[in-house]
Residue frames relative to the residue before (quaternion, step in Angstrom):
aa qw qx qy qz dx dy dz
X 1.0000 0.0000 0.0000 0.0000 0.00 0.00 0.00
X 0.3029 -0.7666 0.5271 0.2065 3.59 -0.66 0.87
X 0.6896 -0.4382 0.5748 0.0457 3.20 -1.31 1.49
X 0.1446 0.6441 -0.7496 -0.0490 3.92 -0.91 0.67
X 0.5188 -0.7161 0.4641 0.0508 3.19 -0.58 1.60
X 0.5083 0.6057 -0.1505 0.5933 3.63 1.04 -1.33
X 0.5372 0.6096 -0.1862 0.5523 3.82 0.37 -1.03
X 0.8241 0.2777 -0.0583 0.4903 3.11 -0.78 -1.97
X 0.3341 0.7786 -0.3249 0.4203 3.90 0.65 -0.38
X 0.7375 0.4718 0.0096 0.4832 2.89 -0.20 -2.82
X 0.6660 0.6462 -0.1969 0.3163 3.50 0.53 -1.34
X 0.6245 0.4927 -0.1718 0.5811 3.48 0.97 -1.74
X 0.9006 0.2830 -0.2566 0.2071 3.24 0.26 -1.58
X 0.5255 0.5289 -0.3105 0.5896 3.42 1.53 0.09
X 0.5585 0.5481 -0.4057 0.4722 3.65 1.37 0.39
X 0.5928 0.4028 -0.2412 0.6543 3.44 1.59 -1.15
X 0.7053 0.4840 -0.3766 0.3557 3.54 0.36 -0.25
X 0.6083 0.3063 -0.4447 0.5817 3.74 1.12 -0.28
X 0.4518 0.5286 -0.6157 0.3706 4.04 0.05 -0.13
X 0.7065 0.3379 -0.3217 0.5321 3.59 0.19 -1.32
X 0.8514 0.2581 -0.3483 0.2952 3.78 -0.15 0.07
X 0.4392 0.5470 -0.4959 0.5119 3.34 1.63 0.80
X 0.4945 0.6903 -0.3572 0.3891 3.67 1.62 -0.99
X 0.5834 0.6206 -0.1954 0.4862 3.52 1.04 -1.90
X 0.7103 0.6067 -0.1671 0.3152 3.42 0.41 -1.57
X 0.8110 0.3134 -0.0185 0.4937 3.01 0.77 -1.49
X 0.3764 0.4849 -0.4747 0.6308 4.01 1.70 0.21
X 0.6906 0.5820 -0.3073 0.2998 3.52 0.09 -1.30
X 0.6342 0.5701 -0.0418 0.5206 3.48 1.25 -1.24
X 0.4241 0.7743 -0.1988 0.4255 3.57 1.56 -1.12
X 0.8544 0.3319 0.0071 0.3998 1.67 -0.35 -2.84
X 0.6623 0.4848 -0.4505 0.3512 3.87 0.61 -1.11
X 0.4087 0.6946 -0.3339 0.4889 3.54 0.97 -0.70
X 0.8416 0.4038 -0.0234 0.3579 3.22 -0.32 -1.44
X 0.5624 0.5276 -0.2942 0.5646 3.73 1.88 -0.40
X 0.5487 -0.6770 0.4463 0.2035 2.91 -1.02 1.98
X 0.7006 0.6217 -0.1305 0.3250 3.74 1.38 -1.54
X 0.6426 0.6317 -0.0281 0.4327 3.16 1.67 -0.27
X 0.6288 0.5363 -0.1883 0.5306 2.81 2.22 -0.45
X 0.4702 -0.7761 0.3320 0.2575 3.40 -0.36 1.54
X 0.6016 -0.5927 0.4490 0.2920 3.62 -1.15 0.60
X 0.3557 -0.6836 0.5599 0.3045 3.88 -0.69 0.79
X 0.6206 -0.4219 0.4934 0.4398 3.45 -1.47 -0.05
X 0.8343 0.3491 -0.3023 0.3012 3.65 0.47 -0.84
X 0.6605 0.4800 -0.4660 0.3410 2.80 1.83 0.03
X 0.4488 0.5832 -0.4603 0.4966 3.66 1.56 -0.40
X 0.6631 0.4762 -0.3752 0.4390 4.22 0.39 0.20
X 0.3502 0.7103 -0.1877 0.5810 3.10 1.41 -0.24
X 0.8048 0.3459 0.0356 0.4810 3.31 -0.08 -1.89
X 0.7074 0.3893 -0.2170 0.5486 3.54 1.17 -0.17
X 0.5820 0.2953 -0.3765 0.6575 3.49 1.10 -0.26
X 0.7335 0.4149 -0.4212 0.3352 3.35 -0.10 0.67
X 0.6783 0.4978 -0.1522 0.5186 2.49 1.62 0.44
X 0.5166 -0.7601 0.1131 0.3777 2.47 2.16 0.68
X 0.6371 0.5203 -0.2834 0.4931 3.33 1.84 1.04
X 0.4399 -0.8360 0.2790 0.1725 3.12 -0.81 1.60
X 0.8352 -0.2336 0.2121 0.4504 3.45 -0.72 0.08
X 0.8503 0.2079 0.1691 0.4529 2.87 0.44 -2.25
X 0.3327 0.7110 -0.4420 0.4342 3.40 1.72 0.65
X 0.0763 -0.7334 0.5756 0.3534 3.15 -1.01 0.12
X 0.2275 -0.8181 0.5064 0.1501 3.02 -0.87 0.86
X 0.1518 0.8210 -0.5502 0.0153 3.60 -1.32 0.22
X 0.4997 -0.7178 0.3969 0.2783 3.11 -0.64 2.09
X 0.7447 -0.4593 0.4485 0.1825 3.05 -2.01 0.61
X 0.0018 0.6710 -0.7340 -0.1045 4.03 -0.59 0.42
X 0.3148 -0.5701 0.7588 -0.0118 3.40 -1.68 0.94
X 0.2970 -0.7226 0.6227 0.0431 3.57 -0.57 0.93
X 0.7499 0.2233 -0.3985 0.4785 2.85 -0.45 1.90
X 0.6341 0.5080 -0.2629 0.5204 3.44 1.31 -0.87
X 0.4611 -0.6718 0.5790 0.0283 2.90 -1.34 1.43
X 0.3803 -0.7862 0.4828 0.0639 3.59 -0.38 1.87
X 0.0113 -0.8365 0.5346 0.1197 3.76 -0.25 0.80
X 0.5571 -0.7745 0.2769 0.1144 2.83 -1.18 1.35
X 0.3066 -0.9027 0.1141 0.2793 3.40 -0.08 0.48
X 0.6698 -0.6349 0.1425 0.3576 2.89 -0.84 1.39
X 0.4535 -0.7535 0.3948 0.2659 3.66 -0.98 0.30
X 0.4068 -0.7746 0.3007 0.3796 3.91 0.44 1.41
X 0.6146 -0.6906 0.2481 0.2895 3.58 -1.09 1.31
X 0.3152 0.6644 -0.4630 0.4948 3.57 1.61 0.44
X 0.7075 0.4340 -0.3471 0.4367 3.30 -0.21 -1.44
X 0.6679 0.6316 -0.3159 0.2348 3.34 0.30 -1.62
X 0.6970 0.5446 -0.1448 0.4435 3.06 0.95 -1.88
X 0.8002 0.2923 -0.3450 0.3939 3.46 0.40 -1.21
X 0.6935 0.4689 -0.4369 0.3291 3.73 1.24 -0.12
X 0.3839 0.5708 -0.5444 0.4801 3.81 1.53 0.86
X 0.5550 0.6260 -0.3769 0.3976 3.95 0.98 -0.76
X 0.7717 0.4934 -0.2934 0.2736 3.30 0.32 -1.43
X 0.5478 0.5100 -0.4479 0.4890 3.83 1.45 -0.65
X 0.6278 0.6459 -0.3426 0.2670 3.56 0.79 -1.28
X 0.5427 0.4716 -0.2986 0.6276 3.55 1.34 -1.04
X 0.7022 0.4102 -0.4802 0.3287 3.50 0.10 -0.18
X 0.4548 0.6547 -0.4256 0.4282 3.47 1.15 -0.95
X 0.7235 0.5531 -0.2289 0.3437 3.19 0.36 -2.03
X 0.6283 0.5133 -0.3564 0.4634 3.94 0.83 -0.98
X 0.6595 0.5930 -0.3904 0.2470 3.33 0.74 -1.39
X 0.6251 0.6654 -0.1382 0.3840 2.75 1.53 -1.84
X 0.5373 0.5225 -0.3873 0.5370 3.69 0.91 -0.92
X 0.7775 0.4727 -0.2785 0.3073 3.39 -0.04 -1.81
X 0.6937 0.3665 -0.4177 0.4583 3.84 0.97 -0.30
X 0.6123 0.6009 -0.4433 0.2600 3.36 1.34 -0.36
X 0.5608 0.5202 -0.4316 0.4781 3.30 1.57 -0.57
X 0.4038 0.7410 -0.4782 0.2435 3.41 0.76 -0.92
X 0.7795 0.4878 -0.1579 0.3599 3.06 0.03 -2.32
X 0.7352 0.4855 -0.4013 0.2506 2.94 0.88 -1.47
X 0.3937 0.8226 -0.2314 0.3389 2.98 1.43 -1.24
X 0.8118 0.2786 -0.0210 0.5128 3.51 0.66 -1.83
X 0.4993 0.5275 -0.4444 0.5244 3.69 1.12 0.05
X 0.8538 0.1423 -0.2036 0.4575 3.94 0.47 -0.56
X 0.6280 -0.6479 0.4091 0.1359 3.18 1.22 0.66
X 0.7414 0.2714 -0.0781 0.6088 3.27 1.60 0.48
X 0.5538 -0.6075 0.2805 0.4955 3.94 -0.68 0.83
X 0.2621 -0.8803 0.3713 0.1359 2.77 -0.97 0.90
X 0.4862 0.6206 -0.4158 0.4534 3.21 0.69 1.95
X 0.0352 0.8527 -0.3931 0.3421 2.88 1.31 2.05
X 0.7883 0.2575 0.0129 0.5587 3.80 0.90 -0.59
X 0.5267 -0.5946 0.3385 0.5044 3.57 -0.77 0.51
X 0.4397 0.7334 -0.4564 0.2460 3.98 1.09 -0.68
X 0.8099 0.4301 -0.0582 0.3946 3.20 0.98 -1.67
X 0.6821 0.5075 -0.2466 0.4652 3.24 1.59 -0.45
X 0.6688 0.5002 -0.3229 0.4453 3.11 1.20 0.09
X 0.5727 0.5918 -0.3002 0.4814 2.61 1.80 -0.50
X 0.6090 0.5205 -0.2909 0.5231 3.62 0.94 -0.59
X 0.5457 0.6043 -0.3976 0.4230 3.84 0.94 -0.81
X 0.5462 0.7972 -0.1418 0.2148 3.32 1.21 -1.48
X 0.6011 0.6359 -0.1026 0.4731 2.18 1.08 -2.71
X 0.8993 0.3554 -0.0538 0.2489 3.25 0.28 -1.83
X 0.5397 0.4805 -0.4050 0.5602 3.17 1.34 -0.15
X 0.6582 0.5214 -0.3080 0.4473 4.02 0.91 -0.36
X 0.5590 0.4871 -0.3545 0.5698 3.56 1.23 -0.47
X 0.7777 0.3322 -0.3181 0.4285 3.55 0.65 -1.09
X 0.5669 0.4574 -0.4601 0.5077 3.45 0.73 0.42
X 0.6902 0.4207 -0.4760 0.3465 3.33 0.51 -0.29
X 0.5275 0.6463 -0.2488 0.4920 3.57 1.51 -0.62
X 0.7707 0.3819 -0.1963 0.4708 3.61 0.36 -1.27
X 0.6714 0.2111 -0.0768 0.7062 3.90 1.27 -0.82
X 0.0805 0.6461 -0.6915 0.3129 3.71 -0.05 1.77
X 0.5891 0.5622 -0.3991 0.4214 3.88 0.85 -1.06
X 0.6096 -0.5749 0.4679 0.2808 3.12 -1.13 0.99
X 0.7214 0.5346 -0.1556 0.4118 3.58 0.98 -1.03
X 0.7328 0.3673 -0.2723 0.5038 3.06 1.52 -0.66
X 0.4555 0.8174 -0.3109 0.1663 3.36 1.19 -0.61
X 0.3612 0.6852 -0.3493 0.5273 3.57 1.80 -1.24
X 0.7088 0.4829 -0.3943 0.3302 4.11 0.19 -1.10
X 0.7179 0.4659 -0.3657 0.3658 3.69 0.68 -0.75
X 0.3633 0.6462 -0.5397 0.3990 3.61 1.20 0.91
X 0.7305 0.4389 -0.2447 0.4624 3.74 1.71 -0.95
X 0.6054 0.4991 -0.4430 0.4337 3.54 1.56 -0.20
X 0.5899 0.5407 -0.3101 0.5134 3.87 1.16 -0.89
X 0.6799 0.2353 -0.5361 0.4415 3.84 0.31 0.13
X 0.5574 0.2731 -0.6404 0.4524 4.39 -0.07 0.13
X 0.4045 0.6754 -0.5318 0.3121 3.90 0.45 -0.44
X 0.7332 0.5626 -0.1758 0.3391 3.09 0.12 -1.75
X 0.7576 0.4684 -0.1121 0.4405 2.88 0.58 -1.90
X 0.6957 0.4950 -0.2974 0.4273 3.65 1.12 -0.89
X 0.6253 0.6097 -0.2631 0.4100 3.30 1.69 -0.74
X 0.6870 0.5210 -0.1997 0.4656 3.47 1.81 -0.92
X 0.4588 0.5687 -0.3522 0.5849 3.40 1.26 -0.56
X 0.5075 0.6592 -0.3304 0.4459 3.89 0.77 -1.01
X 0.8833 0.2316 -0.0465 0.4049 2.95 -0.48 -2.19
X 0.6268 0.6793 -0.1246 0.3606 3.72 1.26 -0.43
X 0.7284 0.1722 -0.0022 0.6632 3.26 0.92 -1.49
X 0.8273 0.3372 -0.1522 0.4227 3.84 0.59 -1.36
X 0.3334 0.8298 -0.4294 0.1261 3.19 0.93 -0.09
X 0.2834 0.7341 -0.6163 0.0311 4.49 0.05 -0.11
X 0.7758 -0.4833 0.3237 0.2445 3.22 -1.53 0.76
X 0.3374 -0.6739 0.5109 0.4135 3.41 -1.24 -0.33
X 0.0433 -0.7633 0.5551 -0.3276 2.57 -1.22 1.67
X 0.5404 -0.6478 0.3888 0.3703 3.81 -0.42 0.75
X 0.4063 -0.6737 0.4795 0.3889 3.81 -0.54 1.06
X 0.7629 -0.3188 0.4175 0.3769 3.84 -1.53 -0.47
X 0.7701 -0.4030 0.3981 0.2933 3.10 -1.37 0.91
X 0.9031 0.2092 -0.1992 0.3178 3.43 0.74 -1.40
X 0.5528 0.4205 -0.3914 0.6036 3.78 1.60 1.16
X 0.2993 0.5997 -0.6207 0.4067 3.50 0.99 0.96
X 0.4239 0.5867 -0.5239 0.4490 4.10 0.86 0.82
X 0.3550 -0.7617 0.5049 0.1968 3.08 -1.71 0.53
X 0.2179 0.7246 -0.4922 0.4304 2.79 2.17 1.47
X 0.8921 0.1484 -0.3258 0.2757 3.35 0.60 -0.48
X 0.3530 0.6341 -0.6296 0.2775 3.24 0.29 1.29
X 0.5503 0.5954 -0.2370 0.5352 3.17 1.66 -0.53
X 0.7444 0.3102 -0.2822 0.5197 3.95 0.08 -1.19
X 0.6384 0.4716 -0.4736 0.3817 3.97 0.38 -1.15
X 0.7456 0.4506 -0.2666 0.4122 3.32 0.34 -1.47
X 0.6860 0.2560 -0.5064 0.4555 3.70 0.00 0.33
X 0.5566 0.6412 -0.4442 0.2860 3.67 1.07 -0.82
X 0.6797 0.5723 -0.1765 0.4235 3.56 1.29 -1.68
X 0.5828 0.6280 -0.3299 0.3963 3.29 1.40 -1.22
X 0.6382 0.6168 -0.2012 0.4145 3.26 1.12 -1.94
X 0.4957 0.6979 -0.2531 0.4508 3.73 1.23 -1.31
X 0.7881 0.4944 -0.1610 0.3295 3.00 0.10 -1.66
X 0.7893 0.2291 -0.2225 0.5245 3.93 0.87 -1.37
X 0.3578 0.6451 -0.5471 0.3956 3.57 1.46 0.42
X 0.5155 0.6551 -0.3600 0.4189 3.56 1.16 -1.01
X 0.7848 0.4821 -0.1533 0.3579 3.31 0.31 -1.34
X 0.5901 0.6211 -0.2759 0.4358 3.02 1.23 -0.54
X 0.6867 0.5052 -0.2125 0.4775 3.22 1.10 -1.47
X 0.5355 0.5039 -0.4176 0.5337 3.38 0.93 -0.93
X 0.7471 0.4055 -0.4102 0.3303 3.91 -0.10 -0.51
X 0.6564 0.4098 -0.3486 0.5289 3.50 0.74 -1.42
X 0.6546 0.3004 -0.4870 0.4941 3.98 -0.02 -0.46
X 0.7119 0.2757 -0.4518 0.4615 4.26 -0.36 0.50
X 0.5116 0.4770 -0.5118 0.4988 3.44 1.15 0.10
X 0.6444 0.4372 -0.3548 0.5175 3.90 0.47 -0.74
X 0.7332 0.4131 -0.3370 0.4221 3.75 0.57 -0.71
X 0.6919 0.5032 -0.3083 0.4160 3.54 1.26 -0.29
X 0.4178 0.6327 -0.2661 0.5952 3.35 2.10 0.00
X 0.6839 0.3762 -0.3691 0.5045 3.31 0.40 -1.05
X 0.8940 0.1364 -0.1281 0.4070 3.32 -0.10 -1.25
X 0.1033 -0.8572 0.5001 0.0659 3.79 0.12 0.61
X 0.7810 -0.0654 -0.1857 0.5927 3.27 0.53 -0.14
X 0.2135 -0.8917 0.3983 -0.0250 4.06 -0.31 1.56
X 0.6169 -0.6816 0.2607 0.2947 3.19 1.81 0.86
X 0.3956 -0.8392 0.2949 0.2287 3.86 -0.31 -0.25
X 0.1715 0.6634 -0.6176 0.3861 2.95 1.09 1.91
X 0.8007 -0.2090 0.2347 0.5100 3.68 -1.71 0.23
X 0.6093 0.6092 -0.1899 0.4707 3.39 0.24 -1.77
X 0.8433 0.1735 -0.1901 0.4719 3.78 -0.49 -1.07
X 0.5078 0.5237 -0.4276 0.5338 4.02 0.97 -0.04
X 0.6976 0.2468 -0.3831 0.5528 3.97 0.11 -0.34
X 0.6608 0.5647 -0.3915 0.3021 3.71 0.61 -0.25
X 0.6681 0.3998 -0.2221 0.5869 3.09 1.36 -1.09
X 0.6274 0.3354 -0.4993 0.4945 3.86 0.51 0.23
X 0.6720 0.5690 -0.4211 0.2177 3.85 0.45 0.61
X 0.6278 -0.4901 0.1964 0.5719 3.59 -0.39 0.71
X 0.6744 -0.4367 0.3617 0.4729 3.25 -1.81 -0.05
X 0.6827 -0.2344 0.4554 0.5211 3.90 -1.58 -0.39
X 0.6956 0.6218 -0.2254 0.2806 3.38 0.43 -1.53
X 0.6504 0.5687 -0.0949 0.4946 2.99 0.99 -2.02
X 0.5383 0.5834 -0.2883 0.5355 3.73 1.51 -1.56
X 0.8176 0.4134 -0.1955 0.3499 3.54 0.02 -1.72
X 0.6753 0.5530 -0.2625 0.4114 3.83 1.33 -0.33
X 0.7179 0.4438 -0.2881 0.4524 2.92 1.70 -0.03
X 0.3384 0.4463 -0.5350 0.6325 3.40 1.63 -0.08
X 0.7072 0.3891 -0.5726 0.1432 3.32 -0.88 -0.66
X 0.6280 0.7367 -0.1372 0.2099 2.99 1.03 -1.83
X 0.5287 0.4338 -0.2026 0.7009 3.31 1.35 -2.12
X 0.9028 0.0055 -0.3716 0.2164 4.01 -0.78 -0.06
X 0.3170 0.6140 -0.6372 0.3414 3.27 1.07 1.26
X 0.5582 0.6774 -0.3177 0.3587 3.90 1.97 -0.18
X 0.6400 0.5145 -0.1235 0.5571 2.50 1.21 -2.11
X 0.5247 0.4093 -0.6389 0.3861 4.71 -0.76 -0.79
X 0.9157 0.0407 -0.3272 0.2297 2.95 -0.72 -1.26
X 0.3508 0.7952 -0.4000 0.2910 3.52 0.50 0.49
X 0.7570 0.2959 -0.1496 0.5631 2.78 1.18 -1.47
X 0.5978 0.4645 -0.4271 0.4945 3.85 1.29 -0.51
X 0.2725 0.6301 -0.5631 0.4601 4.11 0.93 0.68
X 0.7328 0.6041 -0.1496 0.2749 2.75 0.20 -2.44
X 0.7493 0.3656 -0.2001 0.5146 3.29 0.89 -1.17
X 0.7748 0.3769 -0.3301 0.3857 3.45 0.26 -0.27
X 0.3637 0.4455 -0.5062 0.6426 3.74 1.41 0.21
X 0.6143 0.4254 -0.5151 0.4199 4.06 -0.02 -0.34
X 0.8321 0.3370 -0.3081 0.3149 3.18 0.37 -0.79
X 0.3296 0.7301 -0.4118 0.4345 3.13 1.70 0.18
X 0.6900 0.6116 -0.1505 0.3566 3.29 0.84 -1.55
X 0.5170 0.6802 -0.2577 0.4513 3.01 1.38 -2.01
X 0.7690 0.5495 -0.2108 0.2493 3.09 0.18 -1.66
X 0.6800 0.4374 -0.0927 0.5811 3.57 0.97 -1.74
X 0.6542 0.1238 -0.3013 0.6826 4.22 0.74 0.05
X 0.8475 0.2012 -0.2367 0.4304 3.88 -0.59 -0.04
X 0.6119 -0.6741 0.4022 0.0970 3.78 0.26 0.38
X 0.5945 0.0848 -0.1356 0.7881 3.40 1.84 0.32
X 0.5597 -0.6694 0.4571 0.1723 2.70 -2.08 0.97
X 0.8141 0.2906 0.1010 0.4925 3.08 1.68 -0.75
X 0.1809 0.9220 -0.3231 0.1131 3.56 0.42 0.98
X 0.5559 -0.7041 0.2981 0.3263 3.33 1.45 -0.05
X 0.4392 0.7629 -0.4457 0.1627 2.99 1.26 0.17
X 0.6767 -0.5183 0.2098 0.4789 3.68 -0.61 0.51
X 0.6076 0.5374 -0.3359 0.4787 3.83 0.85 -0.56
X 0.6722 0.4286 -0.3316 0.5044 3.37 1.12 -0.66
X 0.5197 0.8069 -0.1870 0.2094 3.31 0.71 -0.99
X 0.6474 0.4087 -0.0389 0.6421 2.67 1.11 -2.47
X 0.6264 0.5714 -0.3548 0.3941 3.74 0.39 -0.94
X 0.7716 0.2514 -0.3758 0.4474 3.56 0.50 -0.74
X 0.0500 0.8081 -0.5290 0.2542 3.85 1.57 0.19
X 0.8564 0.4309 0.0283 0.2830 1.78 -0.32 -3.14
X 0.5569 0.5398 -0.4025 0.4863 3.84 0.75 -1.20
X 0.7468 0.4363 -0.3105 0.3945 4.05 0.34 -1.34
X 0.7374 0.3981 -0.3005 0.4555 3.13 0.51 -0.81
X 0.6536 0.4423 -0.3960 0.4694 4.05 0.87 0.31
X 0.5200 0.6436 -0.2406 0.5074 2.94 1.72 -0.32
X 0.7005 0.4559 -0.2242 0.5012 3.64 1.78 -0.49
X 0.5403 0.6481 -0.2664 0.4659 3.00 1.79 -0.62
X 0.7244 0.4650 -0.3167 0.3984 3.32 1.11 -1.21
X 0.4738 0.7331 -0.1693 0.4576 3.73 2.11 -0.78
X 0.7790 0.3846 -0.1870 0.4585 3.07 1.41 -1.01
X 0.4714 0.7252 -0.2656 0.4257 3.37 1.68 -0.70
X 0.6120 0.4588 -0.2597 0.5895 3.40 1.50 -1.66
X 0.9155 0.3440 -0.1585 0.1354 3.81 0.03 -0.47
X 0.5625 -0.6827 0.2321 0.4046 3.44 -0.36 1.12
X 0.7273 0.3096 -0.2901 0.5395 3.49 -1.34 0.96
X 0.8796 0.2251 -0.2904 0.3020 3.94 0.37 -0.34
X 0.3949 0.8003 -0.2975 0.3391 3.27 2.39 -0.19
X 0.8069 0.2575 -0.2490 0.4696 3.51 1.02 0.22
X 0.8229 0.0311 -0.2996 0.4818 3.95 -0.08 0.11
X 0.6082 0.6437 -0.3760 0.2727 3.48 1.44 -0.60
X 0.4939 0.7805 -0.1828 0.3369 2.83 1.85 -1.32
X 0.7783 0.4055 0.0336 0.4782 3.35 0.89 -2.23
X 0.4771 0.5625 -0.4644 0.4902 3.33 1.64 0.36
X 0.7466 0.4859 -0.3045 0.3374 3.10 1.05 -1.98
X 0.7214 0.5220 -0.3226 0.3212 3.95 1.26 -0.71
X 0.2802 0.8121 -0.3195 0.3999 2.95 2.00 0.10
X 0.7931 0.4569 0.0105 0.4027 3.27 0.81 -2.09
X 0.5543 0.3855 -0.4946 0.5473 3.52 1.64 -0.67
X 0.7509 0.3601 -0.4815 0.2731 3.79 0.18 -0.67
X 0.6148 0.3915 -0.5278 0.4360 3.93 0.53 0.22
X 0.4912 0.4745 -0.5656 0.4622 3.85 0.70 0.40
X 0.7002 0.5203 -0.2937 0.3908 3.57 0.83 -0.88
X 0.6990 0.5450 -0.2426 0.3943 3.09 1.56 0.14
X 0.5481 0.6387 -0.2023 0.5007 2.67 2.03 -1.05
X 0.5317 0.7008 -0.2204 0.4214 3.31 1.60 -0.87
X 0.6031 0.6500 -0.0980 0.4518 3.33 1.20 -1.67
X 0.8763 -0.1605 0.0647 0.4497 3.09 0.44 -1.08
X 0.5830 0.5358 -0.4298 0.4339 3.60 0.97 -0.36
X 0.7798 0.4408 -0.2345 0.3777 4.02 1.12 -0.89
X 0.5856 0.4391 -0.2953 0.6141 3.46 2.48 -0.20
X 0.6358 0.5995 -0.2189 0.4342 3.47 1.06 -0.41
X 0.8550 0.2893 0.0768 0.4235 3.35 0.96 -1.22
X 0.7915 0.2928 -0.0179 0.5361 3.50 1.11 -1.54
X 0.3572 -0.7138 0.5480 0.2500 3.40 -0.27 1.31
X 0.2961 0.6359 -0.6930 0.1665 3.55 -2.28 0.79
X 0.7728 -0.4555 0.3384 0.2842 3.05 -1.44 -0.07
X 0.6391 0.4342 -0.2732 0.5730 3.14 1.33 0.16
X 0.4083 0.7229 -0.4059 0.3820 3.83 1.28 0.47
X 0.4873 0.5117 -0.5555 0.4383 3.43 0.16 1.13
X 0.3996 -0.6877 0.6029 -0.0628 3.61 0.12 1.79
X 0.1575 -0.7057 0.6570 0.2134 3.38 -0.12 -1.95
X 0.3738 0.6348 -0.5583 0.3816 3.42 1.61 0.26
């Protein structure tokens, strides 16, 4: 099968090109974070600010208008501002991804999630869409600064270490299983991401609840509540289970029609059904009294480092029937 070179090209360079605008994205997001000026006034301190102003509690007060004078509006604090110039940028950055899969897609003339390069790339995709979806609120938005740095990193490890040309996949994913199993598996990946990113700032927003006013306790205190933290892990893997338990059972669909059994233990399967059980406890633990809050957000912690261990320690490292990387 000929390769359109030109194509594959387009692909890379709109691959290296959304890194640098997830990079942008996620400083931007930081920095708004990180902006003393941006952090919203409490009630007790806006009470405060009014008794000093020689107004009581239970007054009602209501500012003066001068007839003629032009009321200026106030200004919005350079946090807000900043992180609501970020949020288009991440969009840019998705688009960008999505044609990179595109091309890649159209350069070999075939899905293009054949090798760990492309699947991680596609995880990406999806853990960045579902953040852009799940953290749309203005308030929550600041958070996709914590999904866009494993991004990054997952995207550089990608373009760096895993990178292999485009190039027709193996003999034994010439199936139109795996436009079907990868793509929900990667999809599933992706808002599993998100998830983790929440429950691990939901534990960090536990530990440290009130983090004082160095660098460090300023992006904390401009971040949603625990609560707000813990409703979105839940949420993203009340998306992601059954997704990913699909995922697995089209594999074993697959399994079946190229290997003769649905089910065989190989390590890829294995760890997968790990990961599936062990989100499957999380979702158990959420429902039940005493474990619905830190035990929980440990346990959803652990399916996503199985989902990692999966990723790369069981394609990277542990021989099986599923060892065709494409490195």
């Amino acid at each position: 099968m000929q390769i359109d070179e030109n194509l594959s090209r387009y692909s890379d360079l709109l691959f290296g090109t959304t890194l640098t605008v997830y990079v942008l994205a996620m400083i931007m997001f930081l920095a708004a974070l990180a902006s003393s000026k941006g952090r919203a006034a409490t009630p007790a301190v806006a009470e405060k600010e009014l008794a000093k102003a020689g107004v009581g509690a239970g007054s009602a007060y209501t500012p003066v208008r001068t007839p003629g004078r032009v009321v200026e509006k106030e200004r919005q604090p350079w946090g807000d501002r900043l992180a609501r110039m970020a949020f288009p940028v991440v969009i840019v950055g998705a688009l960008a991804h999505i044609g990179s899969i595109v091309f890649r897609g159209l350069a070999t003339d075939r899905m293009p999630w054949g090798n760990m390069y492309e699947f991680i790339s596609l995880s990406c995709a999806a853990g960045v869409i579902a953040g852009i979806v799940v953290l749309r609120r203005p308030e929550h938005r600041p958070l996709l600064s914590f999904v866009l740095v494993p991004v990054s990193l997952l995207m550089f490890i990608a373009g760096r270490w895993l990178y292999t040309q485009a190039a027709p996949v193996v003999p034994a994913l010439k199936s139109y299983w795996l436009a079907i199993h990868v793509s929900i598996v990667s999809v599933g990946s992706g808002v599993f991401l998100v998830s983790g990113v929440a429950s691990a700032l939901y534990l960090i927003k536990l530990r440290w609840p009130d983090a004082g006013t160095g660098l460090g306790g300023r992006i904390l205190d401009r971040l949603p509540t625990a609560e707000a933290l813990d409703r979105v892990a839940y949420k993203t893997v009340v998306f992601a289970f059954p997704l990913f338990g699909l995922g697995v059972i089209c594999g074993a669909i697959w399994a079946e029609s190229a290997w003769g059994r649905f089910w065989g233990w190989d390590p890829k399967e294995t760890v997968s059904f790990i990961a599936w059980i062990i989100y499957a406890a999380y979702l158990h633990a959420r429902a039940t009294a005493g474990w619905r809050n830190t035990n929980a957000a440990w346990i959803n912690i652990a399916g996503f480092v199985a989902m990692l261990f999966n990723l790369f320690i069981i394609n990277l490292v542990v021989s099986g029937l599923h060892s065709y990387a494409g490195l």
